[in-house]
C-alpha positions, 0 to 999 in steps of 0.5 A: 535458471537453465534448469528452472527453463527445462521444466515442464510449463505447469511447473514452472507456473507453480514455482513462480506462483510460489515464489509470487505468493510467498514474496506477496506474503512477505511484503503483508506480512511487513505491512501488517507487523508495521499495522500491529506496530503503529496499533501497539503504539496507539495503545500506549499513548491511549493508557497515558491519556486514560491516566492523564484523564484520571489524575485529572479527575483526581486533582478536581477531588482533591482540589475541591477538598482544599476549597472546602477546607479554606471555606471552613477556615474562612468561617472563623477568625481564630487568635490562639494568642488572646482567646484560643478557639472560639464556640463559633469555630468550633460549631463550624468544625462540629458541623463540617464533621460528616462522612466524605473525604475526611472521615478522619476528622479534623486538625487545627494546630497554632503556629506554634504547633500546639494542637487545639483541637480535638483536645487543647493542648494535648499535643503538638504537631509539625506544622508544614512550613508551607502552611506557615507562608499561607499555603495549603499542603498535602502530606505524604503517608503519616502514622497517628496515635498509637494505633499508628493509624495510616493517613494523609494530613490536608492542610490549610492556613487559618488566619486572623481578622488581620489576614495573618496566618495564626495556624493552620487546619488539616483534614484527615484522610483514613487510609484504611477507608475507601476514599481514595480507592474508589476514585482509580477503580474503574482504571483496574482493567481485565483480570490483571489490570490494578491502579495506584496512588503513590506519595513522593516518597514512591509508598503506595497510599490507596491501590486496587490490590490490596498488597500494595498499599503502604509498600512501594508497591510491584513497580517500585524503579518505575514510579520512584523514577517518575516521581523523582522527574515529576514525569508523565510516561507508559512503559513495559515494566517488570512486576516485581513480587517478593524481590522477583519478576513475576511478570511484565506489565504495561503501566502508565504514570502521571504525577498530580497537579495538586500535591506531590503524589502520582496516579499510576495504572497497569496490566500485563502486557499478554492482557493489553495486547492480545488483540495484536497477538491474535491478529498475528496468529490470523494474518499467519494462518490467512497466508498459509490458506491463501498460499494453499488455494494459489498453488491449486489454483495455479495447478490448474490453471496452468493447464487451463492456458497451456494446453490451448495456447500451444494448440493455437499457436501450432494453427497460427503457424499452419496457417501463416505457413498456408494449411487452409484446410485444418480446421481450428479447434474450439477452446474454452474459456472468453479469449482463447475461445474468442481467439480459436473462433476468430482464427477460424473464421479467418482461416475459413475466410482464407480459404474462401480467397484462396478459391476465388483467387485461383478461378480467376481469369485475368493474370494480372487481377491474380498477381495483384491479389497474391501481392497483396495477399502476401504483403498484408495478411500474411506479414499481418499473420506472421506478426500475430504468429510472432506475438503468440509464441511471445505471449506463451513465453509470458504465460508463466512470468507475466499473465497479465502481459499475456493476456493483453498480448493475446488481446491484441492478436485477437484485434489484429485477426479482426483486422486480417478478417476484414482485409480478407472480405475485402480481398473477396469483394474484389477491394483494396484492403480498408486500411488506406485512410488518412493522410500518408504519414497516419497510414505508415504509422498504422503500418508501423504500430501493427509491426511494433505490436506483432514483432516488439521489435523498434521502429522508427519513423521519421516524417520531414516536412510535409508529404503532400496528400496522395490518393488512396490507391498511390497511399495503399501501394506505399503501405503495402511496399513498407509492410514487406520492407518491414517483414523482410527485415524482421524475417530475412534480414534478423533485424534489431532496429528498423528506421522508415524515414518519408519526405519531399526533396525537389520534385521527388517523394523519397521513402527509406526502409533502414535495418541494421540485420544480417544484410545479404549481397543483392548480386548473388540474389536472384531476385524471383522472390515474390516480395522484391518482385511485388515492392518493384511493381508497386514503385512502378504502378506509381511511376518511381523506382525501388533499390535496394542495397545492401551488403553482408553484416552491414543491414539493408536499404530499401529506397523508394524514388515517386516523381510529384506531379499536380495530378498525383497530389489530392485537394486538402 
């Protein structure tokens, strides 16, 4: 820290900028990985709600499939037992005969087994026993014939005029046909995306990649597992392609209402998240950008602050120490150039008070002016000189704190100014207003605001109102209290205490400084003697005690009297 201290102002701005930017960076950074996750995450659940939505549609086709199918059923009552198959049903079946899901034909098999159509006995089949106990069925993968044509018996049962179940009819799906892939196409996203429908066993029954079909396709752990759990899910899993990962895809899985299968969907991770990824790539090379221009523009904006700060503190100082006759420089920019205008109107102002005060006359209005003059803007002056060199200790930790700080010395200058044209008008300064405890606030907040060191102020009862000219006086005394404290005595806390006791008004000026013994001082000092006159111009007293290492007191004794107090 000592040596970060011994640099120059310019570097030290640059290496807390630095280290402010980078920490800023940091935090964005943070904020936009948690962005990126949150985005990634949202991603994922909109795949499952994609799937969900398809194997939603899915389930319609195939729902509506076994509707037509128990519609076909419904239109015929078949006994194998006492006549076989009437001409009504197969008329019904030569009919429902056309292109569409059942592009294999139909099935229509007694309980028994034995097939009655297409041809009447030429074979046998298993009949599902879901079909048996009236209900329809889906099958998984089956080879037919000796072709060992793949496809997917749908069964319903077919019942008698009875209602008993005599049978059961299957619409038979071609797997070698499109029906199926037609229907998860549009889910093959990108150039990696591909879909799939699986049956219970984990094997591929239609898919947008055609060297998936009829295997357990290239996620075989990850659909065997869902289909198992009958679970709906989306994941990052591996591509596995001839025993091997090839790549790692984002897939999501939803198994159907109807039937044992599943839809499943997917791309490769690089594909769906590449969004995120340029994004990181962005918010990488944004920061590096913005870390560039704050740097340069912190170079030369150290400059820009530095160098007239330090010239108008070093004029603050002159003048506070009484050089009226340098002129101020003019800065660039809104508030230096405000504050070096401002300080050189008063410095102007100044020295206007300067020569009107030495022509005059009377020694008493000469001595009223120099107290007054030392006890309001000089204390006003030092303060601002204080709150400047404190602002350029901020300059490079805490701008805005020293611009602010810096406001407050311009509005403080302000007040200065208008003091001094009210000394030249031969007036009090304005600041009088108010009641007693209102106008040592004011004096207090000046002397917060100028030196930052604590002040107390504590009010007992309530003083009575006094007139303007008793009110400027107890000001005035406070105000050098105060400046002798934070001066002289290097004071840390101040307390200024006001009340009524019997017939006297008692005001305390409490510091916790150095303190001083009172009988090795002479007492010349100008601002002992001004604090003196003033108590005395209002009939009282003014003690001070003190001794080294313990603080000083300064006690203020004013008699009441009906004449001092004002009408409220």
């Amino acid at each position: 820290m000592r040596m970060v201290r011994r640099l120059p102002l310019r570097r030290r701005i640059m290496l807390l900028v630095a280290g402010g930017l980078g920490a800023t960076l940091v935090l964005v950074a943070l904020a936009g990985s948690g962005v990126i996750v949150q985005t990634t995450e949202r991603v994922l659940q909109e795949r499952l709600v994609m799937a969900r939505l398809s194997a939603a549609n899915l389930d319609e086709r195939l729902t509506a499939s076994v509707q037509r199918l128990d519609g076909i059923s419904a239109a015929f009552s078949w006994d194998p037992a006492s006549s076989g198959l009437s001409a009504e049903a197969t008329r019904v079946l030569r009919a429902s005969a056309v292109p569409g899901m059942f592009s294999g034909g139909f099935v229509v098999a007694d309980r028994n087994g034995r097939v009655h159509w297409p041809t009447i006995g030429a074979k046998t089949i298993d009949l599902p026993p879901a079909v048996l106990a009236g209900r329809p069925f889906i099958s998984d993968l089956l080879r037919e014939g000796p072709s060992a044509r793949p496809v997917v018996m749908m069964w319903v049962p077919v019942r008698d005029a009875r209602g008993a179940v005599t049978g059961g009819l299957a619409g038979v799906i071609d797997l070698r046909t499109d029906v199926l892939t037609d229907l998860i196409r549009p889910l093959a996203l990108g150039r990696t995306g591909h879909a799939v429908i699986v049956d219970a066993q984990g094997v591929v029954l239609a898919g947008t990649e055609a060297h998936e079909v009829f295997t357990r396709g290239d996620h075989p752990d990850f659909f065997g597992t869902l289909i198992r759990e009958q679970r709906a899910d989306v994941a990052h899993t591996p591509e596995i392609v001839d025993g091997r990962t090839k790549e790692h895809h984002v897939m999501a899985f939803v198994p159907l209402e109807t039937g044992r299968w599943g839809l499943g969907f997917g791309q490769a991770e690089w594909e769906v998240f590449l969004h995120e990824h340029h994004l990181r790539w962005r918010l990488l090379w944004l920061g590096l950008v913005v870390l560039a221009i704050g740097l340069l523009a912190a170079w030369w904006d150290a400059g820009v602050i530095a160098r007239p700060l330090l010239r108008l503190t070093a004029s603050a100082r002159a003048i506070a120490a009484g050089d009226l006759d340098t002129p101020v420089r003019a800065e660039s920019g809104y508030e230096l150039g405000l504050l070096a205008a401002t300080m050189e109107s008063m410095r102007a102002s100044l020295a206007r008070s300067r020569e009107q005060a030495q022509q005059l006359a009377v020694l008493e209005e000469r001595e009223r002016i120099a107290h007054d003059l030392h006890d309001s803007i000089v204390q006003s002056l030092y303060g601002i000189s204080l709150a400047l060199e404190h602002a350029q200790h901020l300059v490079p930790s805490r701008p805005s704190t020293a611009a602010s700080t810096i406001g407050r010395s311009i509005d403080a200058v302000t007040g200065v100014i208008q003091d001094i044209r009210a000394f030249v008008a031969g007036l009090h300064p304005h600041d009088g207003a108010g009641s007693l405890g209102e106008a040592l606030e004011r004096v207090v907040r000046e002397f917060r605001l100028n030196t930052l060191l604590p002040v107390d102020l504590v009010v007992h009862g309530s003083p009575p109102d006094l007139p303007i000219e008793d009110r400027m006086h107890l000001q005035l005394l406070v105000r050098e209290a105060l400046a002798n404290a934070a001066r002289h005595g290097g004071a840390s806390r101040v307390r200024v205490r006001v009340g009524v006791d019997g017939d006297l008004m008692r005001l305390t000026v409490a510091d916790d400084g150095r303190g001083f013994d009172p009988a090795a001082t002479s007492g010349d000092g100008l601002g002992l003697r001004t604090m003196v006159a003033r108590a005395g111009r209002l009939g009282g007293t003014c003690t001070v005690h003190s001794a080294p290492g313990q603080g000083a007191v300064v006690e203020v004794a004013i008699p009441m009297h009906p004449s001092r107090e004002v009408a409220r």
